[in-house]
TIVO-2410 file (N, C-alpha, C; in nm, 3 decimals):
# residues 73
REC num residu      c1      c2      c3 atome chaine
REC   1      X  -5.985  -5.505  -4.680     N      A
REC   1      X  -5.842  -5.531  -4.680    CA      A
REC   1      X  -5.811  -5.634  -4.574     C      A
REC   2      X  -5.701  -5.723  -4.602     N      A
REC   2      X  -5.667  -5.807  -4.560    CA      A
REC   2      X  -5.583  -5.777  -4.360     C      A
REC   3      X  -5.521  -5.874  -4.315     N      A
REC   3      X  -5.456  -5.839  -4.192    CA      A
REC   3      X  -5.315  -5.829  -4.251     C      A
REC   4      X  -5.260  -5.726  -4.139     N      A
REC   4      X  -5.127  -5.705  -4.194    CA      A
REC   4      X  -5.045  -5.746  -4.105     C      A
REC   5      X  -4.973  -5.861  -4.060     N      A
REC   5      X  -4.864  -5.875  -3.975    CA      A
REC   5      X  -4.705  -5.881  -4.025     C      A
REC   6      X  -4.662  -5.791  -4.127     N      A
REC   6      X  -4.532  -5.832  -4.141    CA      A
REC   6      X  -4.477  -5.772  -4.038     C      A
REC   7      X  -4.333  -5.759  -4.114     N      A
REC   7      X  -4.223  -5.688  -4.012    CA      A
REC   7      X  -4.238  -5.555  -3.982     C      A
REC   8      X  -4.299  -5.569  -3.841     N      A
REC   8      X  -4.380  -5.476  -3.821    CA      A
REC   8      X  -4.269  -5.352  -3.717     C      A
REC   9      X  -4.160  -5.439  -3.675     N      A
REC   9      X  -4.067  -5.356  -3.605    CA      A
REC   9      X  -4.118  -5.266  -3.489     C      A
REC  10      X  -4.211  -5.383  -3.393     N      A
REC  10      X  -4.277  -5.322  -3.260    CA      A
REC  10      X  -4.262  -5.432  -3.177     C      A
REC  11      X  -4.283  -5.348  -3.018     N      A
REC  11      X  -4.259  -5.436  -2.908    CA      A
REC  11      X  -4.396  -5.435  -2.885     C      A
REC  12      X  -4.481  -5.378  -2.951     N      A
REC  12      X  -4.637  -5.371  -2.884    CA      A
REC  12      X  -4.719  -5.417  -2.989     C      A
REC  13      X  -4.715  -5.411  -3.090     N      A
REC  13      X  -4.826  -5.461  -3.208    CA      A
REC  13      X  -4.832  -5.577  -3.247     C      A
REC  14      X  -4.868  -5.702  -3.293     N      A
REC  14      X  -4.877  -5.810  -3.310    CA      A
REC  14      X  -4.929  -5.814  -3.459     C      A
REC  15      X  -5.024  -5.771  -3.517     N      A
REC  15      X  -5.101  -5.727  -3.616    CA      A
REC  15      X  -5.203  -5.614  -3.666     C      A
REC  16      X  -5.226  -5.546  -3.743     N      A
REC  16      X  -5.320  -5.477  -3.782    CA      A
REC  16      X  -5.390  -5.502  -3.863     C      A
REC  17      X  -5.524  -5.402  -3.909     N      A
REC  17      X  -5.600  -5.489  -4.065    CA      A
REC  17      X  -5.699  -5.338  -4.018     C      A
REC  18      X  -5.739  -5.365  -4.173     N      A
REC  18      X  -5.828  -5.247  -4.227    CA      A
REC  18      X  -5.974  -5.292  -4.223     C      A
REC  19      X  -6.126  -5.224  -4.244     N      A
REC  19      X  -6.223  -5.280  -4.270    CA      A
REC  19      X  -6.294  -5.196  -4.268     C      A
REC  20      X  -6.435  -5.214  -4.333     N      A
REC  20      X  -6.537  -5.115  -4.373    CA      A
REC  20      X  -6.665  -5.203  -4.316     C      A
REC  21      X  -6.720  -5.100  -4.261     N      A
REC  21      X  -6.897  -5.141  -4.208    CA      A
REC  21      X  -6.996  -5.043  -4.228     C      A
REC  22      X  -7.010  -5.035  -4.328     N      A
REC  22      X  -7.116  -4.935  -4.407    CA      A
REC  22      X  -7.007  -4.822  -4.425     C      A
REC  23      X  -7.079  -4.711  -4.361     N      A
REC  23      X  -6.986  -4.615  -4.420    CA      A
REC  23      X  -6.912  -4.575  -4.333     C      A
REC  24      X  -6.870  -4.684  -4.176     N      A
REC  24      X  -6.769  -4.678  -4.145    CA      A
REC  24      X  -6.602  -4.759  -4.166     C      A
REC  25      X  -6.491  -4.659  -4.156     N      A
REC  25      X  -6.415  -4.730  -4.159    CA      A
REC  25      X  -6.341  -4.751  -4.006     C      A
REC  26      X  -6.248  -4.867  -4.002     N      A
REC  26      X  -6.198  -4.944  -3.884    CA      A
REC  26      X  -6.081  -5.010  -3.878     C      A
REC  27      X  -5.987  -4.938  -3.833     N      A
REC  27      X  -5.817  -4.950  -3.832    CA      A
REC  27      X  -5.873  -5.064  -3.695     C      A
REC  28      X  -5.848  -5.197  -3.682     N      A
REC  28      X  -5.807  -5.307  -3.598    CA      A
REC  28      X  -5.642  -5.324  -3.566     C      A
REC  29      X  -5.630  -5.308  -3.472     N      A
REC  29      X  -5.504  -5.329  -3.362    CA      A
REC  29      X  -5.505  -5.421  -3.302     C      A
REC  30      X  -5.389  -5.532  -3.305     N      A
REC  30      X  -5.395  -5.658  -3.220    CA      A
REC  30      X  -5.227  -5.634  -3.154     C      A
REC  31      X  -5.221  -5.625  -3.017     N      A
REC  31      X  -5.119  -5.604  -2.964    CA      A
REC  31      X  -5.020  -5.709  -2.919     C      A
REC  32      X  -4.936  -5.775  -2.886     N      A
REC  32      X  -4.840  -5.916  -2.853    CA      A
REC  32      X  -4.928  -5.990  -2.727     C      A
REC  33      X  -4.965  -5.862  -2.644     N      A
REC  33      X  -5.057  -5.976  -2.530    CA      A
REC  33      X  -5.213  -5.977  -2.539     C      A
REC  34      X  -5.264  -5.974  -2.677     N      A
REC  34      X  -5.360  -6.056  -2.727    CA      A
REC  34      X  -5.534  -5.920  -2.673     C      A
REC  35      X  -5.466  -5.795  -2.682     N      A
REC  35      X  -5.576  -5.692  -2.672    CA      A
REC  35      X  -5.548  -5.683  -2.805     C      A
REC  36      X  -5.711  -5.618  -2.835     N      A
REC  36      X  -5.762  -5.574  -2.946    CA      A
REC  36      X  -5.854  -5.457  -2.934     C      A
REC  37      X  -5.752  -5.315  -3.036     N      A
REC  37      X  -5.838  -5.212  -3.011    CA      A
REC  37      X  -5.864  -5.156  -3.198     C      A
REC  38      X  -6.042  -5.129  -3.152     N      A
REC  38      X  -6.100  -5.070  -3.305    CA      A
REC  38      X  -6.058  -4.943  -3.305     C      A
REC  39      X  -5.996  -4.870  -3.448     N      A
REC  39      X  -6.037  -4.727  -3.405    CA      A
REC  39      X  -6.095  -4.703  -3.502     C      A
REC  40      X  -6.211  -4.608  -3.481     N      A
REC  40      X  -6.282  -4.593  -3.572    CA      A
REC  40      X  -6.331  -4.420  -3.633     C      A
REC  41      X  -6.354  -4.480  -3.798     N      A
REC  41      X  -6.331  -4.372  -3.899    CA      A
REC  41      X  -6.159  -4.288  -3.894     C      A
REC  42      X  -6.090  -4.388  -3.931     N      A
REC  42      X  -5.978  -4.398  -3.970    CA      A
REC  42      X  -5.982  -4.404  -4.125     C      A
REC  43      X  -5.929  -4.300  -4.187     N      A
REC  43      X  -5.900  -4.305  -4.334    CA      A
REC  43      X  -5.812  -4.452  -4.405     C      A
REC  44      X  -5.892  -4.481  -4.480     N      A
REC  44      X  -5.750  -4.563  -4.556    CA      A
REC  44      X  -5.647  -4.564  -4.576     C      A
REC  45      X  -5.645  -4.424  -4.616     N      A
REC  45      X  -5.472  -4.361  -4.660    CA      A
REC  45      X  -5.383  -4.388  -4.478     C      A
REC  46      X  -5.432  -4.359  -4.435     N      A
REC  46      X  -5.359  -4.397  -4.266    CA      A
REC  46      X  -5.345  -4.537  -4.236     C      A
REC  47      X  -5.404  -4.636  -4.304     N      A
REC  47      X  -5.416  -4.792  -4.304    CA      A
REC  47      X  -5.262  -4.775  -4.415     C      A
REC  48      X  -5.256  -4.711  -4.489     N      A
REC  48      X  -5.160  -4.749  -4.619    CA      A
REC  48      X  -5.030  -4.683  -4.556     C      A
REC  49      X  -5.018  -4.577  -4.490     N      A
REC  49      X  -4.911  -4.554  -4.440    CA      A
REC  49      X  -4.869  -4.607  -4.364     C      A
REC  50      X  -4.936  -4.692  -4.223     N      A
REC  50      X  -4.895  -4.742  -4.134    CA      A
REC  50      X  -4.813  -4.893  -4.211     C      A
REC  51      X  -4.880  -4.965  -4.307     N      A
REC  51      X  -4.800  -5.082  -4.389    CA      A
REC  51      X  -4.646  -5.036  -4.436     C      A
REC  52      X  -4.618  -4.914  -4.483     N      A
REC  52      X  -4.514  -4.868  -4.477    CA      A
REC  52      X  -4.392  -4.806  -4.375     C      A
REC  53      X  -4.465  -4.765  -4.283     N      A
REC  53      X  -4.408  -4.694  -4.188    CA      A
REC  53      X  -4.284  -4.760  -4.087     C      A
REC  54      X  -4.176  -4.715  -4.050     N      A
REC  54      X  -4.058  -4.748  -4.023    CA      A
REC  54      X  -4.087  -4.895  -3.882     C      A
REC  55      X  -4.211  -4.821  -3.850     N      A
REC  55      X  -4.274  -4.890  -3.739    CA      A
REC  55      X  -4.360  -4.882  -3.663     C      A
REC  56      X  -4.484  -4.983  -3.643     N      A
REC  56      X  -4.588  -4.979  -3.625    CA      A
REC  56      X  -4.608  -4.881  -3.482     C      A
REC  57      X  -4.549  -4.943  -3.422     N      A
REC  57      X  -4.617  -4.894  -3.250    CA      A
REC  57      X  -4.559  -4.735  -3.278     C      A
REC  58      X  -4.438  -4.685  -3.358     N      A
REC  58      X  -4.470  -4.553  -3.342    CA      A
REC  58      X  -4.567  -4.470  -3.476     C      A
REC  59      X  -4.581  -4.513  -3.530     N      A
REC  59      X  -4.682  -4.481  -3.572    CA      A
REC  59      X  -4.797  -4.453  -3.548     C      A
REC  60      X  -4.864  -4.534  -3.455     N      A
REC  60      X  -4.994  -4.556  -3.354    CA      A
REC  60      X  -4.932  -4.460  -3.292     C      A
REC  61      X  -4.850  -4.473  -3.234     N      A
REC  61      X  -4.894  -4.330  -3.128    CA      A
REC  61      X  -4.845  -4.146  -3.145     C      A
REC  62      X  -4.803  -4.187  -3.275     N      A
REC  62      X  -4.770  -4.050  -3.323    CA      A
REC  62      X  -4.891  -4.019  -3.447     C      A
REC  63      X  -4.930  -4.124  -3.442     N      A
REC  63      X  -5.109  -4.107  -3.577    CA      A
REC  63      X  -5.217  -4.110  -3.518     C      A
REC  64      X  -5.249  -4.234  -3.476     N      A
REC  64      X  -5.374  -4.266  -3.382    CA      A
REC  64      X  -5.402  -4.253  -3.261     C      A
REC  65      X  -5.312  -4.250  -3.187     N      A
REC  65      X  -5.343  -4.256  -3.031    CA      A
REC  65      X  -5.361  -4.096  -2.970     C      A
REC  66      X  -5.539  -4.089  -2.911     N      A
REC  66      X  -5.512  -3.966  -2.908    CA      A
REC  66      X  -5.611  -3.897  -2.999     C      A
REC  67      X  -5.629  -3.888  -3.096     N      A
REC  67      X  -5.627  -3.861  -3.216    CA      A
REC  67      X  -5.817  -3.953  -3.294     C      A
REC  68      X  -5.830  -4.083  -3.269     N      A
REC  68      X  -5.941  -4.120  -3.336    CA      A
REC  68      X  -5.964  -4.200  -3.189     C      A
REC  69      X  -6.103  -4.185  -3.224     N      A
REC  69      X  -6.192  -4.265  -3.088    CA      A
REC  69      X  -6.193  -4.430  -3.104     C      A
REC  70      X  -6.201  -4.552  -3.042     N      A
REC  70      X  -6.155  -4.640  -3.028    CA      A
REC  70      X  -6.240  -4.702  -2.908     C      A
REC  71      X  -6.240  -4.850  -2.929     N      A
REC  71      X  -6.327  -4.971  -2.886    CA      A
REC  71      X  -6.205  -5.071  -2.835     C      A
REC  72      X  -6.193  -5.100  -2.688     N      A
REC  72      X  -6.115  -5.203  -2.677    CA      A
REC  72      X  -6.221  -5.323  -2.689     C      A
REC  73      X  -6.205  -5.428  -2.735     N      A
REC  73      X  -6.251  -5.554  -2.736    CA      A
REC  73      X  -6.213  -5.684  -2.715     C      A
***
């Protein structure tokens, strides 16, 4: 899946995007001041809600943060 930057209605997210590496999967987080965090084995269906969701940054931290283990890079 592609990157997702629409109207994302956050002071902290910049973009997200989905991805698969074997039989892991990998919710990518790109924040406004240019960090980037993996989290990994994140379901899809949680990639598909967050595209919907009222708004990104609370989403992340009421879904992910916390919740799935993660790679800053």
């Amino acid at each position: 899946m592609g990157r997702y930057g629409g109207d994302l209605r956050s002071s902290w997210i910049e973009s997200f995007s989905f991805s698969e590496a074997g039989a892991r999967e990998i919710l990518t987080v790109v924040t406004k001041v240019g960090e980037t965090y993996k989290y990994l084995d994140v379901p899809r269906d949680i990639y598909k809600k967050m595209t919907t969701s009222e708004s990104a940054g609370k989403f992340h931290n009421s879904t992910l943060r916390g919740k799935y283990t993660f790679v800053k890079v």
